[in-house]
C-alpha positions in Angstrom: 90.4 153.3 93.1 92.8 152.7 96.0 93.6 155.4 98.3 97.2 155.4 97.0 95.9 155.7 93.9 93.9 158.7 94.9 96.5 160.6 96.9 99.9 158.7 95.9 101.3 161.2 98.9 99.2 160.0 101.3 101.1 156.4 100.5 104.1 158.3 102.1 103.0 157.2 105.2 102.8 153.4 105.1 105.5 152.0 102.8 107.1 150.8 105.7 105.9 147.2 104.9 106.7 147.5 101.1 110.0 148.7 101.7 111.0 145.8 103.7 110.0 143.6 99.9 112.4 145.2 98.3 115.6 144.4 100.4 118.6 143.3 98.9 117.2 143.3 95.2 119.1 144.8 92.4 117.9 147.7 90.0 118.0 145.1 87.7 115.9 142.9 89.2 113.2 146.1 89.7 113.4 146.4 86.3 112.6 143.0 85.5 109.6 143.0 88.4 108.6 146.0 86.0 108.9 144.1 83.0 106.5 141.2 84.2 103.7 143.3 85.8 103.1 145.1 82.0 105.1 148.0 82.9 108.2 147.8 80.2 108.5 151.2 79.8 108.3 152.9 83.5 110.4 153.6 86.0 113.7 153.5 84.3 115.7 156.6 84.9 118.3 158.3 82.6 121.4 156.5 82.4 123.3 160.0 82.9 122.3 159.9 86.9 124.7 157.7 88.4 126.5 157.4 91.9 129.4 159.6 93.0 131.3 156.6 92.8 131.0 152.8 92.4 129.6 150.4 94.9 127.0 153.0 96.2 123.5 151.7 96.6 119.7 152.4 97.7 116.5 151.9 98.4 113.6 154.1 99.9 110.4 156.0 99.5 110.8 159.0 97.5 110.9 162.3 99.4 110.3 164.6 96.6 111.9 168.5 96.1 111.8 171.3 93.6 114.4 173.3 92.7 114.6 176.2 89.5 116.3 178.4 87.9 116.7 181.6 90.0 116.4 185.4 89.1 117.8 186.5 92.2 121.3 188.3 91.8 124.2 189.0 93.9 123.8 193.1 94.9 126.1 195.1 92.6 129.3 195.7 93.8 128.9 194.5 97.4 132.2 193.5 99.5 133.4 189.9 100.7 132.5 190.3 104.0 128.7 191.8 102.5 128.7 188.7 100.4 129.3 186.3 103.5 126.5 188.0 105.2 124.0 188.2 102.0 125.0 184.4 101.3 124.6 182.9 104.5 121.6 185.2 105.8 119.6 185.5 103.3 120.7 183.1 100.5 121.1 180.2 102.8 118.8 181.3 105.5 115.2 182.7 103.1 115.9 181.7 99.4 117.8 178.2 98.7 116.9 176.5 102.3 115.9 172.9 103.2 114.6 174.4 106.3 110.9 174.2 104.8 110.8 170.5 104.2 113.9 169.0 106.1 111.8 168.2 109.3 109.8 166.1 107.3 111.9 163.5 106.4 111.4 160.0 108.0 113.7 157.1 108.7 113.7 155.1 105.0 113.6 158.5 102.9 115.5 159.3 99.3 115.5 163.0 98.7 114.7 163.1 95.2 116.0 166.4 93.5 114.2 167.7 90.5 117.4 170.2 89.7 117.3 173.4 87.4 120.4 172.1 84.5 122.4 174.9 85.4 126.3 173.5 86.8 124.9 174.0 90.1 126.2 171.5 92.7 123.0 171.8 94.9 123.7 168.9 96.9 127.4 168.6 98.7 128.7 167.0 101.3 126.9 169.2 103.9 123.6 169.3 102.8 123.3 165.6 102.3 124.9 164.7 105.8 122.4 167.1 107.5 119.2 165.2 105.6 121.0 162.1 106.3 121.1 162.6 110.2 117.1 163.1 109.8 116.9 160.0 108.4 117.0 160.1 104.5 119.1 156.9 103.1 120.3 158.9 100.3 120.2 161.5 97.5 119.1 161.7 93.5 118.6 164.1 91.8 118.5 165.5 88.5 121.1 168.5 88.8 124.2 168.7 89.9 127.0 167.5 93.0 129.9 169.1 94.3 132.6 168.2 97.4 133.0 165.0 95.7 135.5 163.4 97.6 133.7 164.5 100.7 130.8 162.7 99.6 132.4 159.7 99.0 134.5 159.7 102.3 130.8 159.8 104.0 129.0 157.4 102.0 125.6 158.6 102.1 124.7 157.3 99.0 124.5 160.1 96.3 123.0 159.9 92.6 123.3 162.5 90.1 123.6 163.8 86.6 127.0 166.0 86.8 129.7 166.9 89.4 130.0 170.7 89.8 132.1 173.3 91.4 129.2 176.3 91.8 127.2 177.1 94.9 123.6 177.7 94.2 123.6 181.6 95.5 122.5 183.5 92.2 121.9 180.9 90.4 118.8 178.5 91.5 116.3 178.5 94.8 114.1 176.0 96.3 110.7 175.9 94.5 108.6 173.1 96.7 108.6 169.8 98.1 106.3 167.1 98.4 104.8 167.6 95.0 105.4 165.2 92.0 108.8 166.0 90.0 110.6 164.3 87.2 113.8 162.8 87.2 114.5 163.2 82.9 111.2 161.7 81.5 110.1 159.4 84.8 107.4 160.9 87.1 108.3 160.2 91.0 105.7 160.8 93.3 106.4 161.1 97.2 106.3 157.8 98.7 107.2 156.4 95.1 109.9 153.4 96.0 113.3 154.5 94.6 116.2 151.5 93.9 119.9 152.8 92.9 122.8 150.9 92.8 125.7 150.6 89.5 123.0 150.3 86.9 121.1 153.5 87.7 118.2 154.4 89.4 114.9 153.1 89.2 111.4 154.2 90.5 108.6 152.2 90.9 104.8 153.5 91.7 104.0 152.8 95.1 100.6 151.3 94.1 102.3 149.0 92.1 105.3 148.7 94.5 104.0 144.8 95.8 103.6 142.4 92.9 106.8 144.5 91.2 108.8 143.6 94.0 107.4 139.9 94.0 108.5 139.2 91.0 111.6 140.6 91.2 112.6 138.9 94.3 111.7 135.3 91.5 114.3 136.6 89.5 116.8 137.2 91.5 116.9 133.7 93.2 116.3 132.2 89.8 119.8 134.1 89.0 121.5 133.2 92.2 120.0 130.0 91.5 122.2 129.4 88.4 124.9 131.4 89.0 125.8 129.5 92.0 126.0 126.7 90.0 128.5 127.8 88.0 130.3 128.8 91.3 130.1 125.4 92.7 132.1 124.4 89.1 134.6 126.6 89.1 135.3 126.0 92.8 134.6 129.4 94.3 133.7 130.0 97.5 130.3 131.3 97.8 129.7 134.7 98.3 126.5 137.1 99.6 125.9 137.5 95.7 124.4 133.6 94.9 123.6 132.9 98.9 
């Protein structure tokens, strides 16, 4: 047994080198790197995560975090002003806070969101800046978005199951990071290697991250291979897609 088979967190620390393999190929071409090592059936995630908008794309090791379903309430008949301070000092500062995990994140990250299914936008335009100035490449996650248009003005690239209006307060808290989640039915383990673009998102074990990305890279020249061809006949001008 490998070491990243032993401790797939402890993998976290050198996909550096594994990363750099999977440059510029497609979800599809993961999935068919998948398909060739035996693996027909992993990675895959539900086609209901998709980006905030078209054209948004990714790849990175997996930074994995928690959230559920809270049973925190908002005090009983506090005021506005009370419910600025209970929301932003305690909420924000003790209950639903990336302040446990954030300073973790390395260059090359995807915060992957294992999100309570609650119409909770837990990720927003603020949130996923902030982890995106500490180095994370993008977001996914299994719950909800919100500031929309914000997020696509920014461009960090953002994957998710709904859009949604709600804050978290009330309604669900940070449970833990670093620890194995699942996005729908597919396991993601930190330092997993996590490919999104506008057919979904896929995840592929780090241990297996190598010969899937290997194969993947055959396909995709094989494509551009033949595609090209047919570019070449219609007259087109090449572009970065059959180059």
């Amino acid at each position: 047994m490998t070491t990243s088979e032993a401790n797939p967190a402890a993998a976290a620390g050198g996909t550096d080198e594994v990363l750099a393999l999977f440059e510029g190929l497609r979800v599809a071409d993961v999935r068919d790197g998948l398909d060739w090592v035996g693996l027909p059936h992993r990675g895959s995630v539900t086609r209901e995560i998709s980006s905030v908008t078209p054209g948004m794309s990714l790849c990175g090791r997996a930074f994995t975090v928690r959230s559920r379903p809270s049973d925190k309430v908002v005090p009983h008949g506090i005021s506005p002003e009370e419910y600025t301070d209970w929301a932003r000092e305690y909420w924000y500062g003790e209950v639903n806070t990336s302040k446990a995990w954030r300073d973790q994140l390395r260059p090359g990250d995807v915060v992957v969101i294992e999100g309570a299914d609650l119409g909770v936008g837990e990720v927003g335009s603020n949130n996923s800046l902030g982890w995106h100035t500490l180095g994370a490449v993008g977001v996914v996650t299994s719950g909800g978005v919100r500031d929309v248009d914000e997020c696509v003005r920014q461009g960090v690239p953002i994957f998710a199951r709904y859009r949604s209006q709600s804050m978290t307060q009330g309604r669900i808290e940070f449970a833990d990071a670093g620890e194995p989640v699942a996005l729908g039915d597919v396991l993601v383990r930190r330092g997993d290697v996590v490919v999104a673009d506008g057919d979904g998102v896929i995840v592929v074990p780090v241990e297996r991250a190598e010969e899937v990305a290997r194969y993947g890279r055959q396909e995709l020249e094989n494509d551009k291979a033949i595609r090209r061809g047919y570019y070449e006949t219609l007259g087109w001008p090449l572009d970065e897609t059959v180059r």
